[in-house]
LUMLOLUM-494748 format. One line per 8 residues: number of its first residue (from 1); for each residue x, y, z of C-alpha. Coordinates in steps of 0.2 Angstrom, whole numbers, plus 5000, padded with zeros to 4 digits. Layout:
BEGIN
NUM	X Y Z | ...
***
This chain:
BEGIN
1	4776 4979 5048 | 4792 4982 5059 | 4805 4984 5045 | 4812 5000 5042 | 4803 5002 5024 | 4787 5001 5033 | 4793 5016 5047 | 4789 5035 5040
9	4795 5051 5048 | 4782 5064 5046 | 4788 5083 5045 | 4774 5096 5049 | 4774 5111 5063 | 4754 5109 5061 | 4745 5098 5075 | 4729 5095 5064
17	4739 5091 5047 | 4751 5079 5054 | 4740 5069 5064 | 4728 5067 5049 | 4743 5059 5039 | 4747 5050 5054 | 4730 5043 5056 | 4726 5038 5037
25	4745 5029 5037 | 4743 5021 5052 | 4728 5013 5047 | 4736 5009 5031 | 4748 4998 5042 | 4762 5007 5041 | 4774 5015 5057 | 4772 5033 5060
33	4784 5046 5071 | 4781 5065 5071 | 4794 5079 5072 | 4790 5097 5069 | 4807 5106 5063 | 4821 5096 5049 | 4833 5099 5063 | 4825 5086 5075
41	4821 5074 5060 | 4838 5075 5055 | 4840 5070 5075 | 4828 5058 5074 | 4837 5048 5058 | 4852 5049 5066 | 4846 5035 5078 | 4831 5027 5070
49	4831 5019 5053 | 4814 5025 5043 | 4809 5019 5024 | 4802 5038 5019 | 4802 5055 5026 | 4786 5064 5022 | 4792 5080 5022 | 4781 5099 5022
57	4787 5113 5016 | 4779 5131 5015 | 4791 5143 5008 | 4806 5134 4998 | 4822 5141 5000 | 4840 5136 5002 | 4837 5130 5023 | 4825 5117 5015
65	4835 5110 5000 | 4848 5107 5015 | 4837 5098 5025 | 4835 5085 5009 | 4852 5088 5003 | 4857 5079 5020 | 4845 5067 5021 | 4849 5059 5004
73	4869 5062 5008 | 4870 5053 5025 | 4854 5041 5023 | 4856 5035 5003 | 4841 5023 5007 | 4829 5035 5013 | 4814 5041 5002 | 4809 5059 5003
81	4789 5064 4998 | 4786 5084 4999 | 4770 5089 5002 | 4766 5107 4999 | 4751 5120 5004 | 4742 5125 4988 | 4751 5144 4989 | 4767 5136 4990
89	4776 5137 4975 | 4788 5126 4971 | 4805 5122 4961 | 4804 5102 4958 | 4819 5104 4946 | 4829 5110 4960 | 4821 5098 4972 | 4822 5086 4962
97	4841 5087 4959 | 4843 5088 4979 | 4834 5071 4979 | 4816 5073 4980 | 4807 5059 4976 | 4787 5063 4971 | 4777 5077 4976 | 4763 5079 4985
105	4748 5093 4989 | 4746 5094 5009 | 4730 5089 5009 | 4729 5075 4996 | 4717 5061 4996 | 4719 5046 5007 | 4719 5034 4993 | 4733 5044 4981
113	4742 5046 4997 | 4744 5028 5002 | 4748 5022 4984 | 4760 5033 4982 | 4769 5031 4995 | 4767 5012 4991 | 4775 5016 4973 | 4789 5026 4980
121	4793 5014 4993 | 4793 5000 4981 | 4806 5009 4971 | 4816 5011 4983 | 4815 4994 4988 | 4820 4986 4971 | 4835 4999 4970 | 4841 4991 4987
129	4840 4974 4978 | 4850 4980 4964 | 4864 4985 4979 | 4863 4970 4985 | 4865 4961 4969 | 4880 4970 4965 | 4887 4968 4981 | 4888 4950 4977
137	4891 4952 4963 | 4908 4961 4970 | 4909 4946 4985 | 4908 4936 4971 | 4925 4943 4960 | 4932 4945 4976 | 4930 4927 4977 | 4935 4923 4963
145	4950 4934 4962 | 4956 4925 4980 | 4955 4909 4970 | 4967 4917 4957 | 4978 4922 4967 | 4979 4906 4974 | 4980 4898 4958 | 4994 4910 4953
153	5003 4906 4969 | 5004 4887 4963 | 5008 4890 4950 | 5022 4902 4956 | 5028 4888 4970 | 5028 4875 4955 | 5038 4886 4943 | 5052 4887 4959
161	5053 4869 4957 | 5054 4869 4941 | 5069 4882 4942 | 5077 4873 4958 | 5078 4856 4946 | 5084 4867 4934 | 5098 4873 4941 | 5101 4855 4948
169	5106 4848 4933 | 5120 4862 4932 | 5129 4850 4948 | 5132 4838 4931 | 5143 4851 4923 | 5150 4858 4937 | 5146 4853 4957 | 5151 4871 4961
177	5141 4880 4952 | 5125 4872 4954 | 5128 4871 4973 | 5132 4888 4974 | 5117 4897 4966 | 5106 4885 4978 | 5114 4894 4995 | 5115 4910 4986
185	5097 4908 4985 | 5096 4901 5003 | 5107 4918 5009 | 5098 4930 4996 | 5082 4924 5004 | 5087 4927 5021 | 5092 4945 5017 | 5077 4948 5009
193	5068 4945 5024 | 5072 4956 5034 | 5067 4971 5023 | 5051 4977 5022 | 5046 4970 5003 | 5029 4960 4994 | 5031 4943 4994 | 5030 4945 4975
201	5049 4955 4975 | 5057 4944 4989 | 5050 4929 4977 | 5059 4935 4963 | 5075 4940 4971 | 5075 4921 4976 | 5073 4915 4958 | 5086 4929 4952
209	5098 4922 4965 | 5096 4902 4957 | 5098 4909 4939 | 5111 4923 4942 | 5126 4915 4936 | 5116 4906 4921 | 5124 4917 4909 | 5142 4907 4914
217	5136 4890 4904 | 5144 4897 4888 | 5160 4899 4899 | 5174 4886 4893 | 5178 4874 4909 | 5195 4881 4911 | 5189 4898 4914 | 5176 4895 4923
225	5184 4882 4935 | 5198 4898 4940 | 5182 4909 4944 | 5180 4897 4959 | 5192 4907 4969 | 5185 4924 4972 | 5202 4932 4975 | 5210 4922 4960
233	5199 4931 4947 | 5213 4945 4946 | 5223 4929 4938 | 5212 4930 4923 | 5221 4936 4905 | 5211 4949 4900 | 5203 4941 4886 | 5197 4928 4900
241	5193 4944 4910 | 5179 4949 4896 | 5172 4934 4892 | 5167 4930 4913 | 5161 4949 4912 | 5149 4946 4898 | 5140 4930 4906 | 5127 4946 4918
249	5121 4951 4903 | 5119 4934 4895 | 5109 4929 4910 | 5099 4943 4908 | 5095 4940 4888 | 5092 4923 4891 | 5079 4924 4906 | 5071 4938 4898
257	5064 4928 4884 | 5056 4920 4896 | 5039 4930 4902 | 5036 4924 4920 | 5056 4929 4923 | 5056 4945 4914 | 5055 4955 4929 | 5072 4946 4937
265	5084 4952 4922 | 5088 4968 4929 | 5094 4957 4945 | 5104 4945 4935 | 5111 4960 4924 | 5117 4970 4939 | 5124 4958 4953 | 5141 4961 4948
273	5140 4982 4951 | 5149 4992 4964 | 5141 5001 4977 | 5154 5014 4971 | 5151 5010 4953 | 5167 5003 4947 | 5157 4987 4944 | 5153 4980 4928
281	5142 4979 4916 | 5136 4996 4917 | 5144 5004 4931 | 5128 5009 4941 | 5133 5018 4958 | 5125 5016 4975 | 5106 5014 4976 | 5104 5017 4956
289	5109 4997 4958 | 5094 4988 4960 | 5091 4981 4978 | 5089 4963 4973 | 5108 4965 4963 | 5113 4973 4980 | 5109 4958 4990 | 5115 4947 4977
297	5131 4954 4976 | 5135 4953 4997 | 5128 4935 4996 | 5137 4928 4980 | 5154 4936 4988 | 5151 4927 5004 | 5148 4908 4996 | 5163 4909 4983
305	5175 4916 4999 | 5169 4903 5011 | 5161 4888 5001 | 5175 4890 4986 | 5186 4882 5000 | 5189 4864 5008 | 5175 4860 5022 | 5192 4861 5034
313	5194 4878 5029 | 5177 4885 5029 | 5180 4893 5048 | 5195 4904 5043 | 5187 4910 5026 | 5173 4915 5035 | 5187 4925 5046 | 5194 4931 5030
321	5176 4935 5022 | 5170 4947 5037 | 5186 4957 5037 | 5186 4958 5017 | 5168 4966 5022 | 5174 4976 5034 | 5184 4985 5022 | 5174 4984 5006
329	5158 4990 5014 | 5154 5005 5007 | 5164 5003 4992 | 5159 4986 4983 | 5145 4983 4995 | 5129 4993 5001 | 5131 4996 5022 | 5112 4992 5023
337	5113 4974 5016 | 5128 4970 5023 | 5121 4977 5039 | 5104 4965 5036 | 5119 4951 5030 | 5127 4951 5047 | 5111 4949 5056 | 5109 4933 5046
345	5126 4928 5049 | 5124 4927 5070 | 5107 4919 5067 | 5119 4904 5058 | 5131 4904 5072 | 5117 4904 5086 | 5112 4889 5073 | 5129 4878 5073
353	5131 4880 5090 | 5114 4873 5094 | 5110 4854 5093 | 5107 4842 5077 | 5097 4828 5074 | 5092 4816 5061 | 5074 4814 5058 | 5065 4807 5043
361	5057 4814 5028 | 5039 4810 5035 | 5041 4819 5051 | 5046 4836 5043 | 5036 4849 5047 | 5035 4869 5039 | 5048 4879 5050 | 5061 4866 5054
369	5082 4873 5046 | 5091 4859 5040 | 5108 4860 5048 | 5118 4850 5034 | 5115 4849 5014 | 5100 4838 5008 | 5108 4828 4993 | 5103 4814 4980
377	5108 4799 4981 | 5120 4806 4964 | 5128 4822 4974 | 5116 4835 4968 | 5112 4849 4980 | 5093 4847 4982 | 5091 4861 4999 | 5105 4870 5006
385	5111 4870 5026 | 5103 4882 5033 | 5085 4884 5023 | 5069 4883 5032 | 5058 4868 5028 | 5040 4875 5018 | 5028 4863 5014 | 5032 4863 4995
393	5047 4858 5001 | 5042 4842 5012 | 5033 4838 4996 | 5049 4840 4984 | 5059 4829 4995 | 5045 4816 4998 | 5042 4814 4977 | 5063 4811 4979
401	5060 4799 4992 | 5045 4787 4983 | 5059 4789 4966 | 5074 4781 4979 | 5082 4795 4974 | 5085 4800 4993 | 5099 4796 5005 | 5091 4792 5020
409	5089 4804 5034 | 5087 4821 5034 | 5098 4832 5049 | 5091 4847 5056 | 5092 4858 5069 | 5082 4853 5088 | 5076 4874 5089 | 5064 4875 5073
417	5066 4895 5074 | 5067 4901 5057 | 5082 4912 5050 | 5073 4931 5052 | 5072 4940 5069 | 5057 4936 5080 | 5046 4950 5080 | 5040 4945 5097
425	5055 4953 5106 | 5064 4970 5106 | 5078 4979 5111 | 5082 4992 5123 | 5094 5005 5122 | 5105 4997 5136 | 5104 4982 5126 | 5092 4974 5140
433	5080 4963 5129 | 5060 4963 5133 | 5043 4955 5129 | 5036 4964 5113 | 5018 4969 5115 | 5003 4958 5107 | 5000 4961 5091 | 4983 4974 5090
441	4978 4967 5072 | 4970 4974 5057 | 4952 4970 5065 | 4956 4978 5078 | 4962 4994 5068 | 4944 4993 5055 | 4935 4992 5070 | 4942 5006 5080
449	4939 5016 5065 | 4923 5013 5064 | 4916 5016 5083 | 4926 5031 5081 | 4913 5043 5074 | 4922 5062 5075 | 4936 5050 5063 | 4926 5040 5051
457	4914 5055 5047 | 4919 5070 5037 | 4911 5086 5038 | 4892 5089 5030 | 4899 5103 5020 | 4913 5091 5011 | 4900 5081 5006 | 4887 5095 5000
465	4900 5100 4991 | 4907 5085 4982 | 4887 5081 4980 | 4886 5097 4969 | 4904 5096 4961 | 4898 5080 4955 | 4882 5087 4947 | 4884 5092 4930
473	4867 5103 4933 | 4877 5111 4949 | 4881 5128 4945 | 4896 5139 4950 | 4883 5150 4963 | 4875 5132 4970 | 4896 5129 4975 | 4899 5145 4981
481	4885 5144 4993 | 4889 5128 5002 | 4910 5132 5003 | 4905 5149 5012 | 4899 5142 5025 | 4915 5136 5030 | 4926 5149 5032 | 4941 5139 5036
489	4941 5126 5022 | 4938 5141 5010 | 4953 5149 5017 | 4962 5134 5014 | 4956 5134 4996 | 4962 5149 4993 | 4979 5148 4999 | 4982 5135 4988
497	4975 5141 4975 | 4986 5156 4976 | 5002 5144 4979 | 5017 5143 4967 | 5005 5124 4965 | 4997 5136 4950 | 5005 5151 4948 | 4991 5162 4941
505	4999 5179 4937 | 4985 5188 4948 | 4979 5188 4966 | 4962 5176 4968 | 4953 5181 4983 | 4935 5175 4983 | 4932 5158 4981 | 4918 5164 4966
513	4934 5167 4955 | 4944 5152 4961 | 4930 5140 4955 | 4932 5145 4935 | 4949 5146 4936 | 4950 5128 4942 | 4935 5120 4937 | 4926 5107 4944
521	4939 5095 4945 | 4954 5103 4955 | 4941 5111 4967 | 4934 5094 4971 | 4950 5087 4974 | 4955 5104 4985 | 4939 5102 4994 | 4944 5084 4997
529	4962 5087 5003 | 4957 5101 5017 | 4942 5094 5022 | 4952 5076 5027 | 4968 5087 5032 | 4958 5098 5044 | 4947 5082 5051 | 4965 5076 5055
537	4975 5089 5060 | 4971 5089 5078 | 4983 5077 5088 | 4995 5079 5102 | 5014 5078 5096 | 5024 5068 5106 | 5044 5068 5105 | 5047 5052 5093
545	5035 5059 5079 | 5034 5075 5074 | 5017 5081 5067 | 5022 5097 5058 | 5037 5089 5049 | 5024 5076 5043 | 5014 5090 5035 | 5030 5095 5028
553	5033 5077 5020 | 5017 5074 5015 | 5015 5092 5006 | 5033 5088 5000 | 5026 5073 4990 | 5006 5080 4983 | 5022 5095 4974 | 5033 5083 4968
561	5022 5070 4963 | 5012 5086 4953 | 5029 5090 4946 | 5033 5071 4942 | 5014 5070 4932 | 5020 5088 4921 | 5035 5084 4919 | 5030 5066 4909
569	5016 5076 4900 | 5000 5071 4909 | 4989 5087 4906 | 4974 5079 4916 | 4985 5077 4932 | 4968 5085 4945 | 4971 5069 4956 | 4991 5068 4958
577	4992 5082 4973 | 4978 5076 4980 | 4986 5057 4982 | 5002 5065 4986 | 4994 5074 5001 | 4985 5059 5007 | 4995 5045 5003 | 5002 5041 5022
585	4987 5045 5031 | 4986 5029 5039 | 4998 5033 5049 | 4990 5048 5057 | 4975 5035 5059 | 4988 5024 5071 | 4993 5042 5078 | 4977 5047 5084
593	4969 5030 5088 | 4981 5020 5096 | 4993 5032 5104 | 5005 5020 5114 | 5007 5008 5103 | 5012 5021 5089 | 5024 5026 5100 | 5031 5008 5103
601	5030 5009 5082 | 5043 5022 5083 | 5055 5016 5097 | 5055 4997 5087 | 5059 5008 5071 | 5072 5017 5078 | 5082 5004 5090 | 5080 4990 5081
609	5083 4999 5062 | 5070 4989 5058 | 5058 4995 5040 | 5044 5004 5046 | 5030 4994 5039 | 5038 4978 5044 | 5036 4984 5061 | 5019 4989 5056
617	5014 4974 5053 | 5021 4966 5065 | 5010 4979 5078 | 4994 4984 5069 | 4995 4967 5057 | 4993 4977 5041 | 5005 4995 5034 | 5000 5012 5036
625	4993 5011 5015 | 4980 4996 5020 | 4974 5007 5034 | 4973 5022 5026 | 4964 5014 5009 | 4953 5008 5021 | 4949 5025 5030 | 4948 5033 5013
633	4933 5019 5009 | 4925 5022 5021 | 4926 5042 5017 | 4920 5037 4999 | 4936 5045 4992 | 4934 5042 4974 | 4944 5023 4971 | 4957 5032 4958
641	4963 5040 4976 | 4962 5026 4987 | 4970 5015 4974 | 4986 5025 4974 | 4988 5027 4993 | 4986 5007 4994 | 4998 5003 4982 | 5012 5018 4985
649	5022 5008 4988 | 5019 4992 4977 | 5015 5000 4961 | 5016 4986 4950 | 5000 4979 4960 | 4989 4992 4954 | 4975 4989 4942 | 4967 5007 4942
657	4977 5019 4937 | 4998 5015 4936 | 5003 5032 4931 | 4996 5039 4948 | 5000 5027 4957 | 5019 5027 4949 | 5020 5044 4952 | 5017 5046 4970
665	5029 5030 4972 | 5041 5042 4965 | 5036 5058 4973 | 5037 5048 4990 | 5054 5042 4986 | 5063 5058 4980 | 5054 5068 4997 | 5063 5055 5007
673	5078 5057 4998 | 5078 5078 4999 | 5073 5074 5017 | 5059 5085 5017 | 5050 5084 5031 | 5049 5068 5042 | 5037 5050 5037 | 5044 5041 5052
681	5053 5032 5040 | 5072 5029 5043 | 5076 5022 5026 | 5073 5028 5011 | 5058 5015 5003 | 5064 5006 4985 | 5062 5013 4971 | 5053 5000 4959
689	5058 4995 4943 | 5039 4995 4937 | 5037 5013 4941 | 5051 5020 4931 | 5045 5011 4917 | 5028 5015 4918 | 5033 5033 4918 | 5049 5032 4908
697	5060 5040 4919 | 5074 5034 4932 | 5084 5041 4947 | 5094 5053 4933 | 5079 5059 4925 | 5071 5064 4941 | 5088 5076 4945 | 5081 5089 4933
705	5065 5091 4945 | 5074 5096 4958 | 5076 5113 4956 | 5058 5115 4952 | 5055 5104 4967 | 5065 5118 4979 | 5057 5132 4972 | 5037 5126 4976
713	5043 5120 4993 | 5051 5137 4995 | 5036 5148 4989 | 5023 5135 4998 | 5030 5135 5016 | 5013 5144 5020 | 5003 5128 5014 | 5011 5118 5031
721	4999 5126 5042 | 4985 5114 5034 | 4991 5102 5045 | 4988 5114 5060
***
C-alpha cells in the first residue's frame, strides 16, 4: 500500500493518542506520518502526497477551521477525519462547510475507526474517478473539436476553389477582369500578411479581394471596358459615372446572400472609400473604413495602373503608380497599408531580379512563387505571378493537368522564400542587419510558469476568500474576517470602492460596509483583481517598457469597458472591469519571466514597425492573450474571465460570453486610441466588425463615452498605484 490513498497524516500534540492510531492503522495496512501542530502538517502536505488527514482538535475556533480551510483549498483530493475529546464541543455545520469529512471521538474503537476511514477514503476515490472521467470526457470534445476545425478548414480550402474557378469563368467575359481580382487577391494577401490578424480575417480578405468587383457583371461592356484605365474613369458621363459607382454595393448584396461570405460584404461594400472620405458609396473616413476595404483599395489601384497597361509598359506604370502613391497617401490611401504595400513591392523586385526556372507540376512543392502567370490551355488565369505555391494549390493545378487542361511547364523563382518578411532577421537602428534570436516557444513559456512558484500561486487569503464568496451559507462576518488579514488588499478594496468606478454619495471606510453595498459578486471580482495586481506588481522597469503607464492602460480599459457594458444596458456588468484590468496580463508574465527577450520584444516592435503580437509570436510562439488565459487557468480564474482575455482581441472566436468579450475589444481599442497609458503596442489593434454588432454600436457611437471616460480616468488617478 504505497499509493497516496493508502498514506494518512496524523495530527495530535499527544504522544500516547497518536501512537495508538498509529499503531491500530498501521496494522490495518495503511502508511502512517505524525505531526503535532496544523502548521507542520500543512509543511508536511506541501511535499508529501497523503489520502486522509486525521486531524484533533480540542477547542474549535477560527485557527482550526483555517488549518481545514487550506487543506481542502490547496489539496482538493485530501480527506480530512476530526477526532474530538469528549469535552470538545463541536460545530460540524461549520466544519462541515470548511470541508470536513466524518467525525470522529478521540478514542473511538479500532474496528469503527478502520472502516471508516475505509468508507471515507473510498469516497473519495470514486470522486477522483468521476474527475478523471470528465477529464476525458473534455480531452475527448477537445478531440473532437480539432477534428472540426479541421473539417471546417477543408471545407474553407475547398470553398476557395470553388470561388477561384468562379471567378475564372469571369476571363470568358472579360480577360481583365477575371485576371485582375486573381492578383488583387495575390497582392491583398500579401498585405495582409504582414499585419498581426487570425487566419480566419486574412482568409476572408482574400475571398473579399476575388469577389470585390463582382458587382461590375451588370456593367454594359462599353462601360466597363473604359474602367480599364484607372485614370480614364474621369472620362465617364455621369450617368456612366453612377451606374460603376453602384456595382460596391451590388457586390455586397449579392455575396451576402450567401452565408459562408456574409462576413466579406462590408469589404466589397467599402473598397472604393477614401481615407479622407470623399470616397464612395458611404463616405467612411480614415480607420471607420474597414481594414480589409483598406488593403483593397491600395491593391486594386496598383493592378489597374500597372497591369491595365501593355506588358511593355508595365515598368513606367509602376513609375507612375509609386509617385501617384506618393501623393495620394494620406488622402485616398491609409499611410499604414501603403507602408505594408511597399514592403511587398521590394520583396517583388528582390524576386524579378533573382533567377527563373521551369519545373513541372509534380516537382512543386508548398513555398515555391511562381515568377510568371499559370494559364489554361484557353487563357484563363488559374495562379497569379508572384503567389506562393500551398498544397491545395499543387493539387488544383494537378486535377488541371490529368484534365489536359495545362500548358506544360510551370516557371518559378530558384529562391522558394515566400512573400512576408523573415522573422529570423532583424534590423538595427544603423541599418546593420543581425541574426534574430531562437524562438523560446509556448512550451517553453507554460513551463516556466509552472516551475515558477511565487507566479503560479496566489495568495491563501485570495483563495479563502473566493472559497467563502462562493458559499452561499458564507456570511458577511465569515468575509470580513479572512480580507482583514490582509491589510493591503483591503486597502485596495476600498479605494476602489470609493472611486468615481461607483460613485456612492458617502465615504465607505471599513470593508464590513463595503461588502453589502457591493455584494458578493463585485467583491469577488475586487478581490480577484488586487490580489493578481499585487502578485504582479513587482518588476524592474527598464527604459523600452514602462510599468506605471501599463497600469495606466490597463485601468484605462477595466473603466472604459465598464462604461461600454452601461452604456449598452448590461445591469449585470460585475465581470467587465475585472476583464478590462486583466486582459493584457500576459505580457507582464513575458516581463517578469523572460526579461531579455521581452526586451528584444520591444526593440523588434519599435524598429521594425512590426504588430506587436506578430512579433510575439514569432519570440514566445503564442500572444500575450494565449499566455495570459493560460496563467489565469491555472489561477482558476472563473472561465467567463479567461475567455475574454483570450479572445480580446478575436471576439468573434468566443463561445462564452460575446458581449464581455466585445466589450473589452472595444474598451482596449478606444484606451489606445485616447492614448491612455502605454500596452507596448504602437498601432492601434482593429476594431472588428463582429464586436460592433454584437454590442450595437460603432466608432460614432463610442464618441459619446468620451467624456464620461475622461472624467473616471480623472477622478481614478489614485487607482494606478495598484500597479505599485
Amino acid at each position: 500500500m504505497n499509493s497516496p490513498a493508502c498514506k494518512i497524516l496524523i495530527v495530535n500534540n499527544e504522544d500516547e493518542i497518536r501512537d495508538r492510531l498509529a499503531g491500530i492503522l498501521n496494522q490495518s495496512g495503511f502508511s502512517t506520518y505524525i505531526t503535532d501542530t496544523g502548521e507542520s502538517a500543512q509543511k508536511y502536505l506541501d511535499k508529501e502526497p497523503v489520502g486522509l488527514v486525521l486531524y484533533t482538535i480540542n477547542v474549535e475556533n477560527e485557527n482550526e477551521k483555517e488549518f481545514i480551510r487550506e487543506i481542502k483549498v490547496s489539496n482538493p483530493e485530501v480527506a480530512v477525519i476530526v477526532l474530538a475529546k469528549p469535552e470538545t464541543r463541536l460545530n460540524s455545520i461549520s466544519l462541515v462547510q470548511v470541508g470536513v469529512d466524518s467525525f470522529l471521538p478521540v478514542n473511538v474503537d479500532r474496528n469503527f475507526l478502520v472502516s471508516n476511514i475505509t468508507a471515507v477514503l473510498e469516497k473519495h476515490q470514486i470522486t477522483v474517478g468521476e474527475h478523471d472521467i470528465i477529464k476525458n470526457l473534455e480531452r475527448s470534445l477537445e478531440n473532437r473539436t480539432l477534428e472540426f476545425d479541421l473539417c471546417k478548414k477543408m471545407r474553407e480550402q475547398n470553398f476557395s476553389e470553388t470561388i477561384k474557378a468562379f471567378v475564372g469563368l469571369l476571363d470568358t467575359r472579360d480577360r481583365f477582369l477575371g485576371s485582375h481580382l486573381k492578383r488583387v487577391a495575390t497582392f491583398s494577401k500579401a498585405i495582409s500578411e504582414r499585419y498581426d490578424l487570425k487566419d480566419r480575417v486574412k482568409h476572408e480578405i482574400e475571398i473579399a479581394a476575388l469577389l470585390h468587383d463582382i458587382g461590375k457583371i451588370g456593367i454594359p461592356d462599353i462601360i466597363l471596358q473604359k474602367t480599364q484605365d484607372y485614370f480614364a474613369l474621369s472620362r465617364l458621363t455621369n450617368k456612366e459615372r453612377d451606374i460603376v459607382r453602384k456595382h460596391p454595393i451590388i457586390g455586397q448584396e449579392a455575396v451576402e446572400m450567401i452565408d459562408v461570405l456574409k462576413h466579406i460584404g462590408i469589404y466589397i461594400r467599402h473598397h472604393h472609400e477614401h481615407f479622407d472620405g470623399s470616397g464612395y458609396p458611404d463616405g467612411l473616413k480614415g480607420f471607420y473604413i474597414p481594414l480589409g476595404s483598406r488593403i483593397l483599395r491600395v491593391a486594386d489601384a496598383y493592378d489597374r495602373i500597372v497591369f491595365g497597361v501593355e506588358k511593355v509598359k508595365q515598368m513606367s506604370a509602376r513609375e507612375l503608380f509609386l509617385k501617384h502613391l506618393k501623393k495620394y497617401t494620406g488622402y485616398l490611401y491609409d499611410p499604414e497599408v501603403v507602408k505594408y504595400f511597399l514592403s511587398f513591392l521590394k520583396e517583388m523586385q528582390k524576386k524579378e531580379s533573382a533567377r527563373e526556372k521551369r519545373t513541372s507540376v509534380d516537382n512543386l512543392t508548398p513555398g515555391m512563387v511562381l515568377s510568371r502567370d499559370v494559364l489554361t490551355r484557353g487563357g484563363v488565369l488559374l495562379i497569379s505571378q508572384f503567389e506562393t505555391i500551398n498544397e491545395n494549390e499543387i493539387k488544383r493545378l494537378k486535377r488541371f493537368q490529368r484534365a489536359n487542361l495545362l500548358i506544360d511547364g510551370i516557371t518559378i523563382y530558384e529562391s522558394p522564400k515566400f512573400l512576408i518578411p523573415s522573422p529570423k532577421r532583424s534590423v538595427k537602428k544603423d541599418g546593420a542587419e543581425e541574426e534574430h534570436h531562437e524562438e523560446i516557444g509556448f512550451d517553453k513559456v507554460c513551463k516556466k510558469i509552472d516551475d515558477t512558484k511565487d507566479l503560479h500561486t496566489l495568495p491563501k487569503v485570495y483563495h479563502l476568500a473566493l472559497s467563502l464568496l462562493s458559499d452561499p451559507k458564507s456570511t458577511r462576518d465569515d468575509i470580513v474576517s479572512v480580507l482583514k488579514r490582509d491589510q493591503v488588499i483591503t486597502t485596495k478594496i476600498l479605494r476602489i470602492v470609493n472611486s468615481s468606478l461607483f460613485g456612492f454619495s458617502r465615504t465607505i471606510t471599513t470593508i464590513d460596509d463595503a461588502i453589502p453595498l457591493l455584494g458578493f459578486n463585485e467583491i469577488r471580482n475586487i478581490v480577484t483583481s488586487v490580489s493578481i495586481l499585487k502578485l504582479m506588481g513587482d518588476g524592474t522597469n527598464h527604459d523600452i517598457f514602462d510599468r506605471q503607464a501599463f497600469w495606466k492602460h490597463s485601468i484605462g480599459c477595466a473603466i472604459v469597458t465598464k462604461i461600454v457594458a452601461k452604456y449598452i444596458g448590461i445591469s449585470k456588468n460585475e465581470e467587465y472591469f475585472t476583464a478590462g484590468l486583466l486582459h493584457d496580463i500576459g505580457k507582464l508574465v513575458l516581463d517578469q519571466l523572460f526579461p531579455d527577450e521581452f526586451r528584444k520584444l520591444i526593440n523588434l516592435v519599435n524598429s521594425q514597425s512590426i504588430h506587436y503580437r506578430k512579433a510575439e509570436r514569432e519570440i514566445f510562439g503564442q500572444p500575450h492573450q494565449e499566455i495570459g488565459a493560460y496563467l489565469l487557468t491555472k489561477w482558476n480564474i472563473p472561465g467567463i474571465i479567461v475567455d475574454a482575455v483570450r479572445f480580446h482581441h478575436s471576439p468573434v472566436d468566443s463561445a462564452v460570453d460575446p458581449f464581455l468579450v466585445s466589450a473589452v475589444h472595444v474598451g482596449d481599442i478606444i484606451t489606445h486610441m485616447l492614448a491612455i497609458g502605454d500596452s507596448g503596442e504602437r498601432n492601434v489593434p482593429k476594431l472588428e466588425d463582429y464586436a460592433e454588432r454584437q454590442l450595437g454600436i460603432g466608432l460614432v457611437d463610442l464618441d459619446q463615452l468620451v467624456p464620461d471616460i475622461d472624467e473616471q480616468l480623472q477622478e481614478s488617478e489614485d487607482l494606478l498605484v495598484l500597479g505599485d
